[in-house]
N, CA, C and O atoms as a Tinker XYZ file with bonds, in Angstrom:
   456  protein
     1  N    161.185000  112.229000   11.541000    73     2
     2  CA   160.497000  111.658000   12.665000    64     1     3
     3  C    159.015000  111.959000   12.507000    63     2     4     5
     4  O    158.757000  113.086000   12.932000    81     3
     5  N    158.048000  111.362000   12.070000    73     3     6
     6  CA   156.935000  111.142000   12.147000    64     5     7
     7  C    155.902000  111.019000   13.424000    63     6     8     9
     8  O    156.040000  110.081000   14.209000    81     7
     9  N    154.767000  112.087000   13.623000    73     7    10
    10  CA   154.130000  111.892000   14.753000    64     9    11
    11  C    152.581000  111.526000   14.772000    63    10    12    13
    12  O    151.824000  112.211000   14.085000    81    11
    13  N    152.152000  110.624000   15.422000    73    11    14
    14  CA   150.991000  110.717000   15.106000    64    13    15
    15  C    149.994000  110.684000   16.439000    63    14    16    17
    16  O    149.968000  109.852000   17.346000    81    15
    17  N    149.265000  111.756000   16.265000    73    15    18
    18  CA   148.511000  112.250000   17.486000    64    17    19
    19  C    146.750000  111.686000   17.691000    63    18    20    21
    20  O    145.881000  111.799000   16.826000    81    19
    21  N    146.618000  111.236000   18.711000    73    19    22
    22  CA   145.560000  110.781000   18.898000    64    21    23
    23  C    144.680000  111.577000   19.803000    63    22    24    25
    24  O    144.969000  111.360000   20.980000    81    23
    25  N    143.713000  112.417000   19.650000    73    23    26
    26  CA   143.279000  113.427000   20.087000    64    25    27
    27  C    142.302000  112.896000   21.381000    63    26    28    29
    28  O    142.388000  113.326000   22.531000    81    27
    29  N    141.362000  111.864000   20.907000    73    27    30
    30  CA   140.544000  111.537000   21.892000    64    29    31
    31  C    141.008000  111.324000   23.384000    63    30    32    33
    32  O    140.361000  111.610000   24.391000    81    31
    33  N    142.408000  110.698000   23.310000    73    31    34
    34  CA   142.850000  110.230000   23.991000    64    33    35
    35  C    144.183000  110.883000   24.633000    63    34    36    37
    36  O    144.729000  110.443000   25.645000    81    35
    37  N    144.508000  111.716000   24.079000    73    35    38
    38  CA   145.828000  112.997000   24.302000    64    37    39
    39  C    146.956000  112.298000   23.824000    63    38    40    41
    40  O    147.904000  113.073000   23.947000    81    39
    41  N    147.310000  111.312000   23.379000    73    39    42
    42  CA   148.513000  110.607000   23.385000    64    41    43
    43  C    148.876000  110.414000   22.156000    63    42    44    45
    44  O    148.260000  110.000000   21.174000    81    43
    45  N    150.485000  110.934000   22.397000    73    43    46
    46  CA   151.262000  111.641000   20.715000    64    45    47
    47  C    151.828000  110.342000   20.343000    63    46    48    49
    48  O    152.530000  110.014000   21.299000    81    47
    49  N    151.894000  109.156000   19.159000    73    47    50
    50  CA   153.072000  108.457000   19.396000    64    49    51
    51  C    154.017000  108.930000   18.229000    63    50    52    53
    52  O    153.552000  109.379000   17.182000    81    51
    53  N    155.709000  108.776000   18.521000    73    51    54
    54  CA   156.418000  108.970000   17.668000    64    53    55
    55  C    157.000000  107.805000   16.954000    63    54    56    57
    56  O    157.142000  106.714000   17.507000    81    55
    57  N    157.168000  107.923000   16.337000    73    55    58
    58  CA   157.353000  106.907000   15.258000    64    57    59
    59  C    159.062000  107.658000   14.993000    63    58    60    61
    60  O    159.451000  108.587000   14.285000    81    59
    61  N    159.739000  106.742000   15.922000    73    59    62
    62  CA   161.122000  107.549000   15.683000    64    61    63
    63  C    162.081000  106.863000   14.702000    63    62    64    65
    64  O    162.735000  105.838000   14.897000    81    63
    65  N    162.022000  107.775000   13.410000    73    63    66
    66  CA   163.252000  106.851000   12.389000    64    65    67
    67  C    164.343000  106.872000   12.545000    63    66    68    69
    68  O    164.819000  106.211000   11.622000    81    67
    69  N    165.478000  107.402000   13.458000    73    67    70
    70  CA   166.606000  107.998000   12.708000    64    69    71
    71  C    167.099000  107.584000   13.954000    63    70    72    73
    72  O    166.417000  107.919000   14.923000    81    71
    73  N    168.611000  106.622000   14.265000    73    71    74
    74  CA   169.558000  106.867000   15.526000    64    73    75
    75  C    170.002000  108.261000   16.308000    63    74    76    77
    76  O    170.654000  109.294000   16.160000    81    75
    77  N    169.210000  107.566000   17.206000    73    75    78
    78  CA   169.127000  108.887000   18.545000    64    77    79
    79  C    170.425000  109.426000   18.794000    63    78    80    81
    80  O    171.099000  108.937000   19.700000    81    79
    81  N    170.859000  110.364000   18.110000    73    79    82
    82  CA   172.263000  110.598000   18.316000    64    81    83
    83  C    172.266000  111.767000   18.572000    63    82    84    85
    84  O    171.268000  112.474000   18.431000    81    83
    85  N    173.770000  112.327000   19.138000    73    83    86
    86  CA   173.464000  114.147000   19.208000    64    85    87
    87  C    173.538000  114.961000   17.834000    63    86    88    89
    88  O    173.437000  116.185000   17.751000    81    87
    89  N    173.694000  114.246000   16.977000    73    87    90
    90  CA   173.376000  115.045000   15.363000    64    89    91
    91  C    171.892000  115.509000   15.249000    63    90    92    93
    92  O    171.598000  116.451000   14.513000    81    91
    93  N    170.752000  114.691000   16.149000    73    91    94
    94  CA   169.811000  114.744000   15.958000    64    93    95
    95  C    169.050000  114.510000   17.263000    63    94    96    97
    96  O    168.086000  113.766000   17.441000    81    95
    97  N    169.642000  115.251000   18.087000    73    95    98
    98  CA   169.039000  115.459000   19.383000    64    97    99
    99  C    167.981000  116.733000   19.515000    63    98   100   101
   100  O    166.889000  116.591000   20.064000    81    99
   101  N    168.298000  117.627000   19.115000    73    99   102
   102  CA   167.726000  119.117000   18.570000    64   101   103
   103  C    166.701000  118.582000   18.045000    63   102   104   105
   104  O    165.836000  118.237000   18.850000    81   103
   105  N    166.497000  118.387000   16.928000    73   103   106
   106  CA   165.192000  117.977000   16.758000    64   105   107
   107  C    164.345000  116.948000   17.216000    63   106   108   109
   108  O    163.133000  117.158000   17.251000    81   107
   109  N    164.743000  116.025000   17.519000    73   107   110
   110  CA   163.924000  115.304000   18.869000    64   109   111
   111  C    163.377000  116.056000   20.351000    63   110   112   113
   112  O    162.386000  115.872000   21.058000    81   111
   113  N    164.395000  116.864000   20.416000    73   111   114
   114  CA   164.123000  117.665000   21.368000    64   113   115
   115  C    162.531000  118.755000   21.160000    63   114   116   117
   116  O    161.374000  118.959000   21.526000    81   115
   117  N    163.387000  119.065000   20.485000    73   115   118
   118  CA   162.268000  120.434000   19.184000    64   117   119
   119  C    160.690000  119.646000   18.946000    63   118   120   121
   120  O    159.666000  120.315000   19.087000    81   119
   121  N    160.639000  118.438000   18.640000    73   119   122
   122  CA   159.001000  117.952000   18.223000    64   121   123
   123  C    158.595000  117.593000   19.733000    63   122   124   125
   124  O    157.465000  117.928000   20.090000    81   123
   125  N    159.665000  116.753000   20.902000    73   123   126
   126  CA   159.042000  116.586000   22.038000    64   125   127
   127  C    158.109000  117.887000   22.563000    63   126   128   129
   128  O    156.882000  117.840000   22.652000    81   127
   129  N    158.954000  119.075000   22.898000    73   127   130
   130  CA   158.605000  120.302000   23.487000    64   129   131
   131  C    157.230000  120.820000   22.234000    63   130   132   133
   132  O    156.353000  121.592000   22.622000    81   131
   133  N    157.227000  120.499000   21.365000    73   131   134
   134  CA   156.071000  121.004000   20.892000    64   133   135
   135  C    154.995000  120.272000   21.062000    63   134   136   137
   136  O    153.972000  120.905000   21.321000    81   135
   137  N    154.917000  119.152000   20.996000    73   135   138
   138  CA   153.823000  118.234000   21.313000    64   137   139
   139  C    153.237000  118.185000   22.818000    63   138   140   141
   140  O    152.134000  117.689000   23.045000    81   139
   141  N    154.203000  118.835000   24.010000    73   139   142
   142  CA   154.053000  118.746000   25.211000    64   141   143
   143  C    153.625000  120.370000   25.416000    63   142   144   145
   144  O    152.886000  120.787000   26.308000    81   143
   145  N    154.302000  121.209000   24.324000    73   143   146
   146  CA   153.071000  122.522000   24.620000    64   145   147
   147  C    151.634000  122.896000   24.118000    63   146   148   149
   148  O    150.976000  123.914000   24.329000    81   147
   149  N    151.358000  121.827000   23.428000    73   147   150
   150  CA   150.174000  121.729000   23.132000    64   149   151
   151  C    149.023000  120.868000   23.178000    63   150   152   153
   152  O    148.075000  120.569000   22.451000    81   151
   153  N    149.547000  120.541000   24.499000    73   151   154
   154  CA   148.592000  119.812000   25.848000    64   153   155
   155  C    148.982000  118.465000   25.731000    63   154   156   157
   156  O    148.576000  117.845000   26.714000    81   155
   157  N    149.521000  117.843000   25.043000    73   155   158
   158  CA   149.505000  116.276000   24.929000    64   157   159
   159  C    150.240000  116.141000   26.563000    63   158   160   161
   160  O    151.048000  116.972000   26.977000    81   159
   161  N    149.882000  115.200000   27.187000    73   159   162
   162  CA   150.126000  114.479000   28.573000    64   161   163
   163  C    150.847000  113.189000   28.087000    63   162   164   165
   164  O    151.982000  112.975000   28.512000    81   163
   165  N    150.303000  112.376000   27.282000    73   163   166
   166  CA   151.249000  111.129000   27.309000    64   165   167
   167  C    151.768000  110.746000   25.809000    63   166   168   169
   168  O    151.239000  110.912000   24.710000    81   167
   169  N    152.865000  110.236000   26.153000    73   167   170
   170  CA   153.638000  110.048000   24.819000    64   169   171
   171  C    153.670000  108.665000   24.599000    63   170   172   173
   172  O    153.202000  107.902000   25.444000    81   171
   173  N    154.128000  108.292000   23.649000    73   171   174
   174  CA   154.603000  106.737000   22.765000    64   173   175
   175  C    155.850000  106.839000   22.248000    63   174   176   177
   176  O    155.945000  107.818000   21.508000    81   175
   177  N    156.866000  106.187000   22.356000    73   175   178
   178  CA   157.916000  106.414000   21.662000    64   177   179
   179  C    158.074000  105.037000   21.008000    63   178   180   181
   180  O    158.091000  103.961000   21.606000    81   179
   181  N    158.205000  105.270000   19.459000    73   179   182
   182  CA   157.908000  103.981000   18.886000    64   181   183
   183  C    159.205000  103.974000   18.562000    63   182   184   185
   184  O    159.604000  104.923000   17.886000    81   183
   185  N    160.263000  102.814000   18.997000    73   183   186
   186  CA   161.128000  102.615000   18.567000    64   185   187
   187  C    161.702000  101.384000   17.690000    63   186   188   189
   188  O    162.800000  100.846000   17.830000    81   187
   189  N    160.791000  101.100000   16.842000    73   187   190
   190  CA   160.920000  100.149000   15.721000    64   189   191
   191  C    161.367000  100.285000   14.634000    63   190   192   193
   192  O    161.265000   99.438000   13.747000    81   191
   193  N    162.040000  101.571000   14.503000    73   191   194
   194  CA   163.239000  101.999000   13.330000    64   193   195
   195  C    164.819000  102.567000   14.086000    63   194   196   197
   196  O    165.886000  102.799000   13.519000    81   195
   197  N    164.464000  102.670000   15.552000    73   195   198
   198  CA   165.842000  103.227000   15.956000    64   197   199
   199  C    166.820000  102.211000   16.235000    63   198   200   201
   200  O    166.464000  101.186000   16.816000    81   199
   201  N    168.248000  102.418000   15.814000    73   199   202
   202  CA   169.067000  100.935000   15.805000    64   201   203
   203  C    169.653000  101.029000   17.212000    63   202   204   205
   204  O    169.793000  100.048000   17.942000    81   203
   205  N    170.084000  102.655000   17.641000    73   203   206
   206  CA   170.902000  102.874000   18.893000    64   205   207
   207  C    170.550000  104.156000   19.141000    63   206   208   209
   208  O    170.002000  104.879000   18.309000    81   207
   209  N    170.955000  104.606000   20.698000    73   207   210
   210  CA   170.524000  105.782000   21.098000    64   209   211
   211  C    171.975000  106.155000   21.865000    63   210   212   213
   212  O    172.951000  105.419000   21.722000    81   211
   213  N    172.015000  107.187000   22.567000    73   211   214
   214  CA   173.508000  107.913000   23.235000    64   213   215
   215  C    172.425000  108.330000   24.374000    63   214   216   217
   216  O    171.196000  108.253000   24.404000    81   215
   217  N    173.541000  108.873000   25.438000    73   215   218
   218  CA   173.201000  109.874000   26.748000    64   217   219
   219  C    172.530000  110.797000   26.345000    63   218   220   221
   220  O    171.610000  110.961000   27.147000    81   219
   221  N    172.477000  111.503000   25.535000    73   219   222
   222  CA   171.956000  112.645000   25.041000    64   221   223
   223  C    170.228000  112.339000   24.821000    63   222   224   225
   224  O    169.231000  112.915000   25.257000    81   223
   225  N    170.390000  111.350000   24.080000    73   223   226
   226  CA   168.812000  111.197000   23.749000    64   225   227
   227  C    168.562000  110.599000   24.840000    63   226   228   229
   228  O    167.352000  110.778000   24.707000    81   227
   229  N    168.621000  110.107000   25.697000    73   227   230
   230  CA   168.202000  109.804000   27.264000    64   229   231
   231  C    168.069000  110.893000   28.064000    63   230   232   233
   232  O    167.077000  110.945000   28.791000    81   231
   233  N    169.025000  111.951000   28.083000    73   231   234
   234  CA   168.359000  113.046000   29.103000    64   233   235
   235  C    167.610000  113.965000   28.337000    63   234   236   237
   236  O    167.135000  114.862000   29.033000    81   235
   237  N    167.326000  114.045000   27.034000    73   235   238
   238  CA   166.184000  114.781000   26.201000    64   237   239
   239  C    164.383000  113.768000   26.665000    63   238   240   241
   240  O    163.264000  114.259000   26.810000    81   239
   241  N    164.770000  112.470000   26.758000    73   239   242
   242  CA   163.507000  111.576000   27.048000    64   241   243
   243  C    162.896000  111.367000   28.756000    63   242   244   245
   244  O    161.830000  110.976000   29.231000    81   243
   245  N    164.326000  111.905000   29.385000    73   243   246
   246  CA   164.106000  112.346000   30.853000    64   245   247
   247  C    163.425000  113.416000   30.777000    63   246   248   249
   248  O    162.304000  113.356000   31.283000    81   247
   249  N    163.767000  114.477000   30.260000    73   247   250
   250  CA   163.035000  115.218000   30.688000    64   249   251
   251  C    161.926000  116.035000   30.286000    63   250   252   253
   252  O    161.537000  117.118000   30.723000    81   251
   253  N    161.356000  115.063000   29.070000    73   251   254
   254  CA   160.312000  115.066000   28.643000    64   253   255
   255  C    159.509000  114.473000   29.331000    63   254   256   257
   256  O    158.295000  114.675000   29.346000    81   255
   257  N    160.324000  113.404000   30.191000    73   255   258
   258  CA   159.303000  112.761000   31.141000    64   257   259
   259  C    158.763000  113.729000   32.515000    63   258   260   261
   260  O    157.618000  113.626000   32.956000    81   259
   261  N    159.822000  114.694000   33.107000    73   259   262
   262  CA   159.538000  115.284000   33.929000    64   261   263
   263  C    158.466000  116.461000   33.499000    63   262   264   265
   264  O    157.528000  116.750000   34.241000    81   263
   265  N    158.621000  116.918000   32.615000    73   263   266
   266  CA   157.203000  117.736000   31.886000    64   265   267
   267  C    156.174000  116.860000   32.287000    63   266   268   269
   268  O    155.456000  117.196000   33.229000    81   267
   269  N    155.996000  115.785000   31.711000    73   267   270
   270  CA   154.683000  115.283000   31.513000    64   269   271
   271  C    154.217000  115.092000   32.903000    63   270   272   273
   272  O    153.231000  115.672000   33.356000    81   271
   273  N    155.134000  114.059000   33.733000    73   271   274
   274  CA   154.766000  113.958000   34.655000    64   273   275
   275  C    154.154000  115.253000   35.910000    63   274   276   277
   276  O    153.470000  115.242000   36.933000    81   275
   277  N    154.783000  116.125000   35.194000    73   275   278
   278  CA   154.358000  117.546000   36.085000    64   277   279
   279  C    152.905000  117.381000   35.688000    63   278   280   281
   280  O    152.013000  117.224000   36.522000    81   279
   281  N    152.740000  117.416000   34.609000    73   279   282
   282  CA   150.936000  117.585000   34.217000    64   281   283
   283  C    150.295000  116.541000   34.364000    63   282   284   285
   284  O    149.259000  116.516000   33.700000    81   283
   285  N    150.593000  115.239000   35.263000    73   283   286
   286  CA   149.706000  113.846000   35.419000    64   285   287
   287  C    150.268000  113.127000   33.769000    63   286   288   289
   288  O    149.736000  112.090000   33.372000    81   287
   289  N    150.962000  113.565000   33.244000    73   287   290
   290  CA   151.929000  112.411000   32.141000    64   289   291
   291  C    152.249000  111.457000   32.156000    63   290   292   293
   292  O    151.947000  110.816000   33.163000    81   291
   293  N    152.990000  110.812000   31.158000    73   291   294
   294  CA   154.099000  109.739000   31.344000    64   293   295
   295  C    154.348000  109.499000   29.497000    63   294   296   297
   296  O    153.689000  109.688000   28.475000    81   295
   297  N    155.602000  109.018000   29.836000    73   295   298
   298  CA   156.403000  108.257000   28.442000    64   297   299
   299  C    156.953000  107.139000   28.623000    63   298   300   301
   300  O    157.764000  106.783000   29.477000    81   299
   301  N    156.218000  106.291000   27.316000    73   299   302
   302  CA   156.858000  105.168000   27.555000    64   301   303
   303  C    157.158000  104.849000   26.214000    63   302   304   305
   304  O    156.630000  105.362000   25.228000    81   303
   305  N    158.129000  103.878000   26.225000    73   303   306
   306  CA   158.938000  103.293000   24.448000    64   305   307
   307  C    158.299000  102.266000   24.543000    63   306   308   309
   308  O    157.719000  101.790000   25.519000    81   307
   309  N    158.420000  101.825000   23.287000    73   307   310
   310  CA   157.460000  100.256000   22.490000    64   309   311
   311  C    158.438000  100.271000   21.238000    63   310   312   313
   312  O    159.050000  101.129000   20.602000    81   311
   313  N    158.268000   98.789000   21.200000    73   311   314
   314  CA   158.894000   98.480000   19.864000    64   313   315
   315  C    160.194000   98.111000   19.585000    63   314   316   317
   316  O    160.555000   97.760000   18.462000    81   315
   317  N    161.184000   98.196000   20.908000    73   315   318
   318  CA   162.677000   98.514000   21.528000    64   317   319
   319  C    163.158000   97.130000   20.746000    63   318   320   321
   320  O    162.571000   96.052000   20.661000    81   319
   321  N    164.378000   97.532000   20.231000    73   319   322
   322  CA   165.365000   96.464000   20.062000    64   321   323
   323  C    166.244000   95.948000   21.019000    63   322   324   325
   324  O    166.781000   96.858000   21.651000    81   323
   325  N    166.570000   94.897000   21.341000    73   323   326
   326  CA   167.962000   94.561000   22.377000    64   325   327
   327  C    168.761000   95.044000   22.554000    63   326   328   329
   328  O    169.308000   94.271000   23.340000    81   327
   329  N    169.372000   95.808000   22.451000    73   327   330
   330  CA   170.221000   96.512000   22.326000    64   329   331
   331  C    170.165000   98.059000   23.009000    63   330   332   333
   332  O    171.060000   98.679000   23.582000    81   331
   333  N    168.779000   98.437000   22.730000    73   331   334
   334  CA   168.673000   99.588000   23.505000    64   333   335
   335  C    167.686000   99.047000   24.764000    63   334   336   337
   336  O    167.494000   99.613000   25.840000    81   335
   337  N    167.081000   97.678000   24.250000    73   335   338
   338  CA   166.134000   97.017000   25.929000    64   337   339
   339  C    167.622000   96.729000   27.026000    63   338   340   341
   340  O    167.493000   96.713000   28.250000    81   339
   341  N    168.863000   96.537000   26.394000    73   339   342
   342  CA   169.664000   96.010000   27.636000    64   341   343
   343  C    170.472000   97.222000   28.070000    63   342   344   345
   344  O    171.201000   97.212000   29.062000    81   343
   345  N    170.256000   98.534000   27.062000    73   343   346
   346  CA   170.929000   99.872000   27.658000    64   345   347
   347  C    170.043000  100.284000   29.035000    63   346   348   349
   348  O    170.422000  100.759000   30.105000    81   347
   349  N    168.595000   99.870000   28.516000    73   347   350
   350  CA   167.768000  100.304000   29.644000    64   349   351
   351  C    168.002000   99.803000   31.312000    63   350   352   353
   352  O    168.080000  100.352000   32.411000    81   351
   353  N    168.052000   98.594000   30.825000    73   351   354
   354  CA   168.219000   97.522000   31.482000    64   353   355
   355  C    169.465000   98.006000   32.845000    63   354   356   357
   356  O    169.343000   98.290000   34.037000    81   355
   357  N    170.439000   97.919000   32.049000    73   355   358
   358  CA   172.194000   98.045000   32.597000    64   357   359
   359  C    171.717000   99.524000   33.508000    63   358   360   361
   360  O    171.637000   99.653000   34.729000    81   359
   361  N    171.475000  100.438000   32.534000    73   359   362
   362  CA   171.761000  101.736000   33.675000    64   361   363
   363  C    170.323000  101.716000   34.501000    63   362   364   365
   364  O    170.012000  102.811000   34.969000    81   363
   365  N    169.497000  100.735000   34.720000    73   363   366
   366  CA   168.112000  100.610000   35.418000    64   365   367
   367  C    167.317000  101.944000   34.879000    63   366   368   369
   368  O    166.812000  102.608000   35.784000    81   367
   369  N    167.172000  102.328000   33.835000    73   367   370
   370  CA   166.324000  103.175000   33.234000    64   369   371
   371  C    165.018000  102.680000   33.395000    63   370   372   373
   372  O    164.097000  103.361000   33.845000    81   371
   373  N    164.895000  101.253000   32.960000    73   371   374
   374  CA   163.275000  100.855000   32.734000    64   373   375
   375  C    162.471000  100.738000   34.198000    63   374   376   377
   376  O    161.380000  100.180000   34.320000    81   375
   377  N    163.182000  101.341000   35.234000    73   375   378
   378  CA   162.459000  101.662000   36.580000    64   377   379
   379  C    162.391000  103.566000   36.825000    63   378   380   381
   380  O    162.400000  104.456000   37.676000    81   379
   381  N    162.336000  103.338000   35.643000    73   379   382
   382  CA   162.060000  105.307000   35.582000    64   381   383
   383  C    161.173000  105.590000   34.346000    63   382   384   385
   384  O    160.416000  106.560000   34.406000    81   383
   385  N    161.207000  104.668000   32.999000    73   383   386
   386  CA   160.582000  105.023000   31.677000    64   385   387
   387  C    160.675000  103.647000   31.744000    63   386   388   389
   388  O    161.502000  102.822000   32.135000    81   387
   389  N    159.202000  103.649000   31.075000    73   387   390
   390  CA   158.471000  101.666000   30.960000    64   389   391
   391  C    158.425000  101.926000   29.520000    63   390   392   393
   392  O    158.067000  102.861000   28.803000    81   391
   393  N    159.093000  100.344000   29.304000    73   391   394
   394  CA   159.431000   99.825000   28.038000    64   393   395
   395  C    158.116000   98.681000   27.923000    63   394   396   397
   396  O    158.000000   97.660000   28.601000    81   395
   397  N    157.218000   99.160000   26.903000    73   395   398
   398  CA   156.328000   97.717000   26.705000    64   397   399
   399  C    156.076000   97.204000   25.164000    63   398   400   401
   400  O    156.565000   97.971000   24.335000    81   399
   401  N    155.644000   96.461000   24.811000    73   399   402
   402  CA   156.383000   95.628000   23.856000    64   401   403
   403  C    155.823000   96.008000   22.411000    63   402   404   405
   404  O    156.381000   95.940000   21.316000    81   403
   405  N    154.522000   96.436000   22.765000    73   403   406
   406  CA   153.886000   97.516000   20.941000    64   405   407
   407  C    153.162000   98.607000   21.264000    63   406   408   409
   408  O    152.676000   99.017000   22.319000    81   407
   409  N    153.178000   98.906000   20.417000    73   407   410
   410  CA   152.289000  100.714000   20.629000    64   409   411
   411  C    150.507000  100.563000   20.616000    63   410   412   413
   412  O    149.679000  101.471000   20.688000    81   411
   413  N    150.260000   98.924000   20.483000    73   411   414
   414  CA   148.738000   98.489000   21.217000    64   413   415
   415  C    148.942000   98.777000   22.614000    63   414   416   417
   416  O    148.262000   99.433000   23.403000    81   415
   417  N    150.388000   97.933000   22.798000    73   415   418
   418  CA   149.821000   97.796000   24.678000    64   417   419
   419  C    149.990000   98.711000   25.411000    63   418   420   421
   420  O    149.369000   98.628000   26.471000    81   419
   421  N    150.960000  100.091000   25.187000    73   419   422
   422  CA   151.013000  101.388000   25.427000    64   421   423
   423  C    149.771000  102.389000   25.465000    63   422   424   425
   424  O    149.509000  103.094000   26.439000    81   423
   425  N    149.088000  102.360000   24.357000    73   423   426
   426  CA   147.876000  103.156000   23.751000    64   425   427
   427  C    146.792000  102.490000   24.839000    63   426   428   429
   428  O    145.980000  103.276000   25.326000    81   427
   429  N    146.726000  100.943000   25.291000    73   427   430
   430  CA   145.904000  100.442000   26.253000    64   429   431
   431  C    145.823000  100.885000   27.618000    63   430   432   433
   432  O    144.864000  100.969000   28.386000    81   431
   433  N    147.810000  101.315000   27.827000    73   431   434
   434  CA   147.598000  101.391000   29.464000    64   433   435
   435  C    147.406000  102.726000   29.382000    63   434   436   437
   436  O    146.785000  103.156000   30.354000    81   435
   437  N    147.691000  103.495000   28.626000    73   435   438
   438  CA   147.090000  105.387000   28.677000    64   437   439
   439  C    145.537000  105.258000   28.436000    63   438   440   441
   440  O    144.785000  106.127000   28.878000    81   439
   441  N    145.064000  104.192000   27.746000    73   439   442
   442  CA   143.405000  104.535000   28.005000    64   441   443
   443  C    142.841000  104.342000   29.451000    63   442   444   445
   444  O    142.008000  105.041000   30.028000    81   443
   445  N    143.597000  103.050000   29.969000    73   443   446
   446  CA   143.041000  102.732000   30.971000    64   445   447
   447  C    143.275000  103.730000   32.139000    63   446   448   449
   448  O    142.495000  103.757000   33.091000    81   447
   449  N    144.436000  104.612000   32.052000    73   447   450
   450  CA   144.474000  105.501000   32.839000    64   449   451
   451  C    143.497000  107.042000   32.999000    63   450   452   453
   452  O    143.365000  107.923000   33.849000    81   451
   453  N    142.914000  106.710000   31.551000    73   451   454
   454  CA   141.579000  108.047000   31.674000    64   453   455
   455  C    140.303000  107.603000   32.247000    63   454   456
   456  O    139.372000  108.398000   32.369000    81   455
């Protein structure tokens, strides 16, 4: 999982390769919590290599969201395939974590928020 941090602007995006599964929840977990202890406020979750995700990687991305949001944060995914846009969809996730469509228009609405 590849991260790439944009300093000016605080905002980490991940570039997530690997199906969000609980084989590999731990370490998703593990780079979130480090990137969020070392001040980053807003995240990117680039999901333009992930094919599928589980419960697991949803309450690891919850509550990365509740971190952030404690510190004036937020996380949002870009890049989503159908498949995980209609998981969002079904359990109304995307009225809790905003799904927008590239990691331009993400990186735009965290600027506009500084």
């Amino acid at each position: 999982m590849k991260v790439t941090e944009y300093e000016p602007t605080g905002v980490a995006v991940f570039d997530v390769d690997v199906s969000l599964m609980q084989e590999a929840g731990t370490t998703f977990r593990n780079r979130l919590d480090d990137v969020i202890s070392r001040g980053y406020r807003n995240i990117v979750l680039d999901m333009t290599n992930t094919s599928y995700m589980n419960s697991v990687s949803i309450s690891i991305m919850l509550e990365a969201q509740r971190k952030l949001k404690d510190s004036g944060g937020d996380i949002v995914l870009s890049n989503v395939n159908q498949l995980i846009r209609n998981l969002f969809e079904i359990t109304n996730m995307t009225s809790i974590i905003r799904i927008l469509p590239d990691n331009e228009s993400a990186l735009h609405e965290f600027r506009k928020a500084i």
